[in-house]
C-alpha positions as CSV (number, residue, x, y, z in Angstrom):
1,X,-46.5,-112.5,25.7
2,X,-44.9,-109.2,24.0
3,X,-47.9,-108.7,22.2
4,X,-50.7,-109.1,24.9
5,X,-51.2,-105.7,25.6
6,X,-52.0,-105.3,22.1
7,X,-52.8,-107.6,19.6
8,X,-50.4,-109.0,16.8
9,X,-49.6,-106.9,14.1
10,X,-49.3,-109.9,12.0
11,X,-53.3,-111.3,13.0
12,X,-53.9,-107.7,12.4
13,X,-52.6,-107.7,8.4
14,X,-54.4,-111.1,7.9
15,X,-57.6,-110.6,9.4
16,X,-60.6,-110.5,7.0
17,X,-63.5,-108.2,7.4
18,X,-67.5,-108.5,6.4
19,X,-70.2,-105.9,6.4
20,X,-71.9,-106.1,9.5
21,X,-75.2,-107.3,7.3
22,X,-73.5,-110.4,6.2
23,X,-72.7,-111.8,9.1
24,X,-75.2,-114.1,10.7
25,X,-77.1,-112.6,13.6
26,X,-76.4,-114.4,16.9
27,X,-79.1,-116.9,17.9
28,X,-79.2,-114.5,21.2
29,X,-78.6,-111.0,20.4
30,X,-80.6,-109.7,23.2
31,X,-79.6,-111.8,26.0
32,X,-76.1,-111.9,25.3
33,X,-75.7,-108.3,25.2
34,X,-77.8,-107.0,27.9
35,X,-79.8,-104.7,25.6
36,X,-82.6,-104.7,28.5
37,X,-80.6,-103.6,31.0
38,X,-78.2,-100.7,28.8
39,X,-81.0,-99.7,27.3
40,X,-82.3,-99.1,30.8
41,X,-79.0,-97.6,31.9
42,X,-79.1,-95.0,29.0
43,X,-82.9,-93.8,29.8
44,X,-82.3,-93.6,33.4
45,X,-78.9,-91.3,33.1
46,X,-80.7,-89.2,30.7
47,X,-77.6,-89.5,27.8
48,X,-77.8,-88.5,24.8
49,X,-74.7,-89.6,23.6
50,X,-73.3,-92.9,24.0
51,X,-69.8,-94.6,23.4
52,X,-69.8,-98.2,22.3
53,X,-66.9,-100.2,23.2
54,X,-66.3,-103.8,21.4
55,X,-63.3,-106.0,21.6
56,X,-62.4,-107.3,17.8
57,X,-64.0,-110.3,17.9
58,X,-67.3,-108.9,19.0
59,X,-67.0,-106.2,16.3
60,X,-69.4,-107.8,14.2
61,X,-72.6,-107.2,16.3
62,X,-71.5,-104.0,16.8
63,X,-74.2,-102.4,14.4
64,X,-76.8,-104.4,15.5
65,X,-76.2,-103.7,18.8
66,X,-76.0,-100.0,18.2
67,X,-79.2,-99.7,15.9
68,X,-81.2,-102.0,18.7
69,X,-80.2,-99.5,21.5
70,X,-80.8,-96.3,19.0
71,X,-84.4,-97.9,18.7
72,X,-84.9,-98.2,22.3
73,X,-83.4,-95.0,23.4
74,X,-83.7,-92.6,21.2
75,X,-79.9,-92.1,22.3
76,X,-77.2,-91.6,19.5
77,X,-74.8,-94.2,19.6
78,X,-71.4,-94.3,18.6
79,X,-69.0,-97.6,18.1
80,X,-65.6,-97.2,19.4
81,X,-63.4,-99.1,16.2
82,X,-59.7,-98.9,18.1
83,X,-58.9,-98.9,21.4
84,X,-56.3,-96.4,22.8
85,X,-54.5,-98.9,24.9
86,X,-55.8,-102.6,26.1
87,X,-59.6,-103.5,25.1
88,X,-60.0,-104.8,28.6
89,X,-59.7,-100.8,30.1
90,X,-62.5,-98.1,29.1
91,X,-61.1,-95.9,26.6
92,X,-63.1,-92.4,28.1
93,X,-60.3,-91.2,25.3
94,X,-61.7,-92.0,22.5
95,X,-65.3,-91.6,24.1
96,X,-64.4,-88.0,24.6
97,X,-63.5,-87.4,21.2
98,X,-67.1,-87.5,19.9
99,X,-68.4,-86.3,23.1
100,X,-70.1,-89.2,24.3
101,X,-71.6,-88.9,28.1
102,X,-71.4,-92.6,29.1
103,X,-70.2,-95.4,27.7
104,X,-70.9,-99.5,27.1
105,X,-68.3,-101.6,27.6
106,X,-68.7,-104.9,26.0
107,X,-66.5,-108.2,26.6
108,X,-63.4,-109.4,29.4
109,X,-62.9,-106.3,31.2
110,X,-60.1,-105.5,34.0
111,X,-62.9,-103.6,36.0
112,X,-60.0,-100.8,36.8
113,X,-62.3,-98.0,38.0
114,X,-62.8,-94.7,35.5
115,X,-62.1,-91.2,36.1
116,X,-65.1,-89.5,34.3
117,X,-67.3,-90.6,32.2
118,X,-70.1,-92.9,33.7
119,X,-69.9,-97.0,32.4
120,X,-71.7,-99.9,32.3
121,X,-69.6,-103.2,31.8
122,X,-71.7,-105.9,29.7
123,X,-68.9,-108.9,29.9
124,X,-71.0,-111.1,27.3
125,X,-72.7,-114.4,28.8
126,X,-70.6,-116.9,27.7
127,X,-72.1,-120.1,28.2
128,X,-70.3,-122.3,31.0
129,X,-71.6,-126.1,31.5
130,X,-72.2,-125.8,35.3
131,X,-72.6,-129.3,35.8
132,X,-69.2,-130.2,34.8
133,X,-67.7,-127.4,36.3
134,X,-69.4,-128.6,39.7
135,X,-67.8,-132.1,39.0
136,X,-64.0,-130.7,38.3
137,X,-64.5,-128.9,41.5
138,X,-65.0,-132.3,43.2
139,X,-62.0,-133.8,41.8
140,X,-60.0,-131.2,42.4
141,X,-60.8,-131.1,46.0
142,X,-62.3,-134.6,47.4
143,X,-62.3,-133.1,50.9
144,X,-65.9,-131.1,51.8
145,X,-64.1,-129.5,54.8
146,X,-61.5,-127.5,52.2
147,X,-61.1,-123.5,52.2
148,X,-61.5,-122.4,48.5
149,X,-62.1,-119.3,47.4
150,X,-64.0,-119.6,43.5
151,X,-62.4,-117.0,41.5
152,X,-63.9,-116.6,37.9
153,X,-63.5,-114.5,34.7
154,X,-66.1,-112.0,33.7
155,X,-67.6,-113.5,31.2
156,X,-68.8,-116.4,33.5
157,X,-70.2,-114.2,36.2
158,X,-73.4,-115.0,35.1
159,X,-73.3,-118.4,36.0
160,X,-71.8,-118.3,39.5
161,X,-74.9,-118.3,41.8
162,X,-76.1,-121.2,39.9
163,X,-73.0,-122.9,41.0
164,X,-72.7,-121.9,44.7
165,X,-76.3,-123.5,44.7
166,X,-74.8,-126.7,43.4
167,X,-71.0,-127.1,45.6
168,X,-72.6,-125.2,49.3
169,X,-74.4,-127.4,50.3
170,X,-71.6,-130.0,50.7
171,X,-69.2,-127.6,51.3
172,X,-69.6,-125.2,54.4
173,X,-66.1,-123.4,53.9
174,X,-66.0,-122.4,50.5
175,X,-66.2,-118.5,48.9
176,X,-67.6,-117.1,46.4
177,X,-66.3,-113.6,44.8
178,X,-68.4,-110.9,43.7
179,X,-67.4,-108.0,40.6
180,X,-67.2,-105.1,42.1
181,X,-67.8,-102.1,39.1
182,X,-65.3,-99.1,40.4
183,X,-64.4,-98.5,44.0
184,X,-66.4,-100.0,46.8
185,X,-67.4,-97.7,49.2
186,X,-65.9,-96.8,53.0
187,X,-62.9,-98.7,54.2
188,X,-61.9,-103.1,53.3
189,X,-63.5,-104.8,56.8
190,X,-60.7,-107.2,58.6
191,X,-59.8,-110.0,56.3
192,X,-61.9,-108.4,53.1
193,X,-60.0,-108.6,50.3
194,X,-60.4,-106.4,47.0
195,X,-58.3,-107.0,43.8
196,X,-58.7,-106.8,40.3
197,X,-62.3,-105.9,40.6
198,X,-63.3,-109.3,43.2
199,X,-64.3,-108.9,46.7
200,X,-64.7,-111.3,49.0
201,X,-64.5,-112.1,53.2
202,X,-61.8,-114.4,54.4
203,X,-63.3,-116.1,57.8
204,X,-60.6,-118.2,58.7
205,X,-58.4,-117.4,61.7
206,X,-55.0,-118.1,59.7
207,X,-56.5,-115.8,56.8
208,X,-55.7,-115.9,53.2
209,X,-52.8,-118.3,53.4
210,X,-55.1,-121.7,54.8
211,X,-56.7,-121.2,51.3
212,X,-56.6,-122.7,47.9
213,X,-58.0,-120.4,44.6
214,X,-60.5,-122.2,42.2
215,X,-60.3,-120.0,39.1
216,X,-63.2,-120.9,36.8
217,X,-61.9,-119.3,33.2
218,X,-59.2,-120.0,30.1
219,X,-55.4,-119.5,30.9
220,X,-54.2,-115.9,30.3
221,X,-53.4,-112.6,31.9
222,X,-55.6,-112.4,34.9
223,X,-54.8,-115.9,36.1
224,X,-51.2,-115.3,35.9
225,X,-52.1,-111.9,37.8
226,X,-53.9,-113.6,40.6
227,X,-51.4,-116.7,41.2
228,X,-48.3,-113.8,41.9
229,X,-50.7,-111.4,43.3
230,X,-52.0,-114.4,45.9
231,X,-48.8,-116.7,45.5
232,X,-49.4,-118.0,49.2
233,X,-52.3,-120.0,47.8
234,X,-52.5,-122.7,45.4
235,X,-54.2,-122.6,42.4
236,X,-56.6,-124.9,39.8
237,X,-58.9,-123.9,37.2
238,X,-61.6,-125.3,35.3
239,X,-61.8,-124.4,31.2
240,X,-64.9,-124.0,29.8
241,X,-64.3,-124.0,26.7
242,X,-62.4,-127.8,26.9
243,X,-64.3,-128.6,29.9
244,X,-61.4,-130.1,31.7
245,X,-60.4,-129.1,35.4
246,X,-56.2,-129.1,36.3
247,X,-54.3,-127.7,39.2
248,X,-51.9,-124.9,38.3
249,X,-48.3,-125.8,37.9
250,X,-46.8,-122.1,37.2
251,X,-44.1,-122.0,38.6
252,X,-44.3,-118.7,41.0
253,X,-40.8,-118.4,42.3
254,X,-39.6,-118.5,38.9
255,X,-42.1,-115.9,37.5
256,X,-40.9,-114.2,41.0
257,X,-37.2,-114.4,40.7
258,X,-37.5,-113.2,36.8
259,X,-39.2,-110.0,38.4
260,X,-36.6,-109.6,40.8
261,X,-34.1,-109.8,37.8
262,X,-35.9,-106.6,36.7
263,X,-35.8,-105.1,39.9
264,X,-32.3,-105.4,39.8
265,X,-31.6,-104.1,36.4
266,X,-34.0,-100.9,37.4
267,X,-31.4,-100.4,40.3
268,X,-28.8,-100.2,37.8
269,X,-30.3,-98.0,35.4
270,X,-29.5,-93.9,35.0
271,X,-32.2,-93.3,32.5
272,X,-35.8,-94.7,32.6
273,X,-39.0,-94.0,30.5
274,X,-42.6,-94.1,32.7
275,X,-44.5,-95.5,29.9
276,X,-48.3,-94.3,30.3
277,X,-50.5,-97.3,29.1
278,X,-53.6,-95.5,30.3
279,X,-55.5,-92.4,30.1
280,X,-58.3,-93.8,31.8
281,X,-57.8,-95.6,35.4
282,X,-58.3,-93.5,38.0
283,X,-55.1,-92.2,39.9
284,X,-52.9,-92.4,36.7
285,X,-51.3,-88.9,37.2
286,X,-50.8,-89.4,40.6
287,X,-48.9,-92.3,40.0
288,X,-46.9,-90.8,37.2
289,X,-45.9,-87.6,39.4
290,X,-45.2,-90.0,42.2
291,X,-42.9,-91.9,40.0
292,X,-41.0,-88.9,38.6
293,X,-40.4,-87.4,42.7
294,X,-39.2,-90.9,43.2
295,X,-37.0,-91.0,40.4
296,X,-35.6,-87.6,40.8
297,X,-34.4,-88.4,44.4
298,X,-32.9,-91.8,43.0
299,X,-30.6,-89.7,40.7
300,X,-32.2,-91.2,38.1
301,X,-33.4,-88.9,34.7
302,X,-36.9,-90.0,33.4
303,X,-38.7,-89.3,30.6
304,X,-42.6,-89.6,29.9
305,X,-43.5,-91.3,27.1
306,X,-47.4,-91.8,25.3
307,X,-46.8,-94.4,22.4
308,X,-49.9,-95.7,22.8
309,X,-50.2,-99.5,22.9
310,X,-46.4,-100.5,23.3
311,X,-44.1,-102.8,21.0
312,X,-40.5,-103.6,20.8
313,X,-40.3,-101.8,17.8
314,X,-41.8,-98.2,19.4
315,X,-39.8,-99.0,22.1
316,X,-36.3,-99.1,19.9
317,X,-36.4,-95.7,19.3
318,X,-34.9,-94.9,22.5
319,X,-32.3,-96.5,22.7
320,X,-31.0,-94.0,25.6
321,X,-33.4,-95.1,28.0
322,X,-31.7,-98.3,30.5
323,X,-35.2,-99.6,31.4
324,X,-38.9,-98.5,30.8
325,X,-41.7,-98.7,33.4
326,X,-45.3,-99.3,32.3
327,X,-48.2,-97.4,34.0
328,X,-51.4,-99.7,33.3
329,X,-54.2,-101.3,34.2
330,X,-53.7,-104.4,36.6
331,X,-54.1,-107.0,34.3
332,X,-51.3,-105.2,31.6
333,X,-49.1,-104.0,33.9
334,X,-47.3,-107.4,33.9
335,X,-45.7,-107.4,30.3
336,X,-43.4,-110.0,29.1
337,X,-40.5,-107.9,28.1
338,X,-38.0,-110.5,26.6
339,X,-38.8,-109.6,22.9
340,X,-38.0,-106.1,23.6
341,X,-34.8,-104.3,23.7
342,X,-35.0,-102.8,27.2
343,X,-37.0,-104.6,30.2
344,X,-40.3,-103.4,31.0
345,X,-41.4,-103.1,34.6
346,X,-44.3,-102.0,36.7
347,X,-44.2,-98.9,39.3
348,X,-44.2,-101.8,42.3
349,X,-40.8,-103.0,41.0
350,X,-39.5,-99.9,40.4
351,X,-40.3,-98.5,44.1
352,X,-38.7,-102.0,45.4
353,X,-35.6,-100.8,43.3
354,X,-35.4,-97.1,44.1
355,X,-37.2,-96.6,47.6
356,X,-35.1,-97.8,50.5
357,X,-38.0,-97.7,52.8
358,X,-39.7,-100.7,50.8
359,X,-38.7,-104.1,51.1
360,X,-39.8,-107.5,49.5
361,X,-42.3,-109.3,51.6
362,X,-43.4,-111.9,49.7
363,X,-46.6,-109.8,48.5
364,X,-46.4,-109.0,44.7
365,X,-48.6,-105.9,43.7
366,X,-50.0,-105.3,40.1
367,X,-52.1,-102.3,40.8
368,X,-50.5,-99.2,41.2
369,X,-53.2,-97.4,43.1
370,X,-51.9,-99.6,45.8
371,X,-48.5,-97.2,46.1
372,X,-50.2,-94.2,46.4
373,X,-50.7,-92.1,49.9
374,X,-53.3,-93.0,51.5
375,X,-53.6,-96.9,49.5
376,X,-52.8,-100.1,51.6
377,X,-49.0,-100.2,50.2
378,X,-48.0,-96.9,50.8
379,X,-44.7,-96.4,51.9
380,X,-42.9,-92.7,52.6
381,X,-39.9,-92.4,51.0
382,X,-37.3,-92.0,53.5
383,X,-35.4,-88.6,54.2
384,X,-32.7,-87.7,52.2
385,X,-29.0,-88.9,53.0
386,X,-25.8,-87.5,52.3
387,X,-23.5,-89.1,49.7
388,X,-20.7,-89.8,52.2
389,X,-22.9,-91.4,54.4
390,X,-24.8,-94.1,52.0
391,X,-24.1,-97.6,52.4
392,X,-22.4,-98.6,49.9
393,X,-24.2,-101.4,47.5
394,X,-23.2,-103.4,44.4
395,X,-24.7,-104.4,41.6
396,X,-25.6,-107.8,41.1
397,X,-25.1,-107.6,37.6
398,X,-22.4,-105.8,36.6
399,X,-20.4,-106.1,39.7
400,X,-19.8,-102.3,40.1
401,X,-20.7,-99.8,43.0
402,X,-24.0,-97.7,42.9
403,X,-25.7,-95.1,45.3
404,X,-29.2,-96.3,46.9
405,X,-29.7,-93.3,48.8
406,X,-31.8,-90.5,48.0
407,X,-31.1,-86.9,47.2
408,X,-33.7,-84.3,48.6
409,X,-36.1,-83.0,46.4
410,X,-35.5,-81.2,43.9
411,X,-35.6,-77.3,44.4
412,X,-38.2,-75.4,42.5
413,X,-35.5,-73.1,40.9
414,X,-32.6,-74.8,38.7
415,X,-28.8,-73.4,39.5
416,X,-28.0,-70.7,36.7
417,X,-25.0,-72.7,35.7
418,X,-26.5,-76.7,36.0
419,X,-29.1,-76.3,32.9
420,X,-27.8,-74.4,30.6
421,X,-24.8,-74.4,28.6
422,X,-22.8,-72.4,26.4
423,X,-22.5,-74.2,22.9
424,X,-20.1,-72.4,20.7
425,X,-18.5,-68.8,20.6
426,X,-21.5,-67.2,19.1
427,X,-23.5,-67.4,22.7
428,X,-25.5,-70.0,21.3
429,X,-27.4,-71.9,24.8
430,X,-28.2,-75.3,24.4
431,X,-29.6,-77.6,27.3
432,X,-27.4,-80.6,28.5
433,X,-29.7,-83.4,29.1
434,X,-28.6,-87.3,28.7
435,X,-30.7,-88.0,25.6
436,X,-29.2,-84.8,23.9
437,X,-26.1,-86.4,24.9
438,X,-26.9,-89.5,23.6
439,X,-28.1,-88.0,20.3
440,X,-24.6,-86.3,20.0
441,X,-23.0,-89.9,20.3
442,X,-24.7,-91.3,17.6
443,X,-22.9,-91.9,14.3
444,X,-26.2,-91.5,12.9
445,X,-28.8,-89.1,13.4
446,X,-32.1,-89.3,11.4
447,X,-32.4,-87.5,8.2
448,X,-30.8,-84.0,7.6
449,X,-31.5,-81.2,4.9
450,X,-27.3,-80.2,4.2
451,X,-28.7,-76.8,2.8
452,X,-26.4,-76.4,0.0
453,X,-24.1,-78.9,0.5
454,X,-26.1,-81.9,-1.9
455,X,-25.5,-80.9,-5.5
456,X,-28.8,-79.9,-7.4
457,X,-29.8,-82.9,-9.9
458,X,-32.3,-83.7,-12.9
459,X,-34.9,-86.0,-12.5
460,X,-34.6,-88.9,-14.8
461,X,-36.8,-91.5,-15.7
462,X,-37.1,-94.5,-13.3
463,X,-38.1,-98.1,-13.9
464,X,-41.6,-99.0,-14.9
465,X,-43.5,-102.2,-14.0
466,X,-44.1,-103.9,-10.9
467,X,-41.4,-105.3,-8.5
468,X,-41.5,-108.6,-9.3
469,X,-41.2,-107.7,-13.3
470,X,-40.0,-104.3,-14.1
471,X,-40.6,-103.6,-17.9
472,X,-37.1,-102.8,-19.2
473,X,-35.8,-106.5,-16.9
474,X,-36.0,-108.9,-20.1
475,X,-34.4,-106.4,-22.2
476,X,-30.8,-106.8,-22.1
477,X,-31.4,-111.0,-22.1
């Protein structure tokens, strides 16, 4: 799981690549990738300039697809080679660098709305063997009078009214989602839900709760996403790829009570990095200035970190940071964080651990647009409290007393005495932060010039050869 935001370095070092020529075209170039309908998006915005997107393993096509759409537009394309963060976000990054006005997104997309730059998602029709699928669904629920809600991934959106024609007529009660592309207009009616991209109406009188979830799509991130996000309902799928149907047996409370774990440990930390693992969902710097205010009232010192796509080894160069949290998309936002040195949690588990005002419901939130003013989740954070007035709390995992109350906020102007420092007798100022502390602690420090101190040397002659046979190794045998 450590390496599903990004992809493994070691798949990365084996991989082989071809010339676009030699690989054989697909049998449906044209249908599979839209190129009717972008071609028609391009022509109708008037764009010149276009940003391709491709996951890696529909790289290949890439040129194909971008000299078909050159011919039919006129437009000059350009193919996106590396994603700044996950594939499954638009990248408007990288787009901007060449100045592209729009861009095509190609494959499984998290259908997180964009800030900028118009898109058009083209998820790939992956074929799905509806029959079957319709057959599964039977097994799985042998009562017509049962409450599901079908659920599927992206790729088999295609296929979905084909199957609603096959399982309504036998059963009245069941719901179909619909991709929603961005943010749906005016206000969620009573009992709409809208997640992850899906919208759909909940009729019943109990709500979402007297339903099961029917999830037609491979095990991976966005079913683990929907069965915490929705953990009042239970869960089967159908794969297309084995063709075999199954209920779910994740075990929620467990995936629950490992969160809670980290909810815990964020209580306890002084020093936390907001990891930003997108430039491109809108509200991203919303959320990252709410998450600084809210860390600044917890007592807590935070730094903001851009490393791009994150690993454990990134991540081990600050070692002075107690716990990181990651600001992504929905479907990344839940990252296993046992390979890593420090845990990793989202902004909803890190408001649970430092705003007194939010409790745990029951309801687990992936999105962060969900805890900003004005969002469904919003919650004010409380007023401030004085020190000698706090409840007191302990820690669940170290036993010892911490504050959970918050300071006021922070003052525009910093004390003349609280931020500076005098370092030595020459007047020298230095700022007194906790990584500068940190750094101060270490027995070692990186790499240092010692101006004058390392005696001046020749250069002599090294060893020749290669590592597994220098020439002078046989010599002395």
């Amino acid at each position: 799981m450590a390496a599903a935001f990004s992809s493994d370095g070691e798949a990365a070092l084996r991989r082989e690549l071809r010339a676009a020529v030699a690989v054989a075209p697909r049998s449906d170039l044209d249908g599979f990738y839209e190129m009717g309908r972008a071609a028609a998006f391009v022509r109708d915005g008037g764009f010149r300039k276009v940003a391709l997107q491709f996951p890696d393993e529909l790289l290949a096509d890439a040129v194909q697809v971008a000299g078909g759409l050159e011919a039919a537009t006129g437009a000059e394309m350009f193919v996106l080679g590396d994603t700044t963060y996950g594939s499954c976000c638009v990248d408007e990054v990288a787009a901007e660098h060449v100045g592209a006005e729009a861009v095509l997104h190609y494959g499984p997309a998290c259908l997180s709305p964009c800030r900028k730059l118009p898109v058009l998602h083209i998820f790939g029709q992956q074929p799905l063997d509806v029959g079957r699928c319709a057959e599964a669904f039977r097994e799985l629920y042998p009562e017509q009078q049962s409450c599901v809600v079908v659920l599927s991934d992206v790729v088999y959106a295609h296929a979905m009214g084909e199957l609603e024609q096959q399982l309504r007529p036998k059963y009245p009660n069941i719901i179909f989602s619909r991709l929603v592309c961005g943010d749906p207009p005016g206000p969620a009616a009573p009992g709409e839900e809208r997640k992850f991209g899906r919208q759909f109406l909940v009729e019943a009188a109990g709500g979402l709760q007297d339903y099961a979830m029917f999830y037609v799509g491979a095990e991976g991130l966005a079913l683990t996403s929907f069965m915490l996000t929705w953990n009042c309902c239970p869960f089967s799928s159908f794969n297309p790829v084995t063709g075999c149907g199954r209920r779910e047996t994740l075990n929620v409370n467990r995936a629950l009570m490992r969160r809670l774990y980290l909810v815990e440990r964020a209580r306890d930390a002084s020093v936390v990095g907001i990891l930003v693992g997108t430039l491109g969902v809108a509200g991203y710097l919303t959320v990252l200035q709410h998450l600084r205010e809210l860390l600044g009232r917890a007592g807590k010192r935070s730094y903001t970190l851009a490393v791009g796509k994150p690993n454990p080894a990134k991540l081990a160069n600050f070692l002075e940071v107690d716990i990181f949290v990651l600001v992504a998309c929905a479907q990344n936002s839940l990252l296993d964080s046992s390979d890593f040195y420090r845990p990793v949690v989202t902004p909803y588990e890190l408001e649970l651990a430092c705003n007194p005002a939010r409790e745990w419901t029951g309801n687990y939130l992936t999105d962060f647009r969900d805890l900003l003013p004005g969002a469904c989740a919003h919650v004010e954070l409380p007023p401030a409290v004085p020190a000698e007035e706090a409840v007191p709390d302990v820690s669940l995992i170290s036993g010892k007393m911490r504050g959970t109350h918050l300071c006021g906020p922070p003052s525009s102007q910093l004390p003349p005495s609280s931020a500076l420092a005098c370092r030595d007798q020459t007047r020298a100022l230095a700022e007194i932060s906790p990584a500068a502390s940190f750094l101060e602690s270490r027995s070692w420090r990186g790499l240092e010039q010692q101006l004058g101190q390392t005696p001046v040397s020749k250069a002599v002659q090294g060893r020749r050869g290669i590592a597994i046979a220098y020439e002078d190794e046989g010599c002395e045998q």
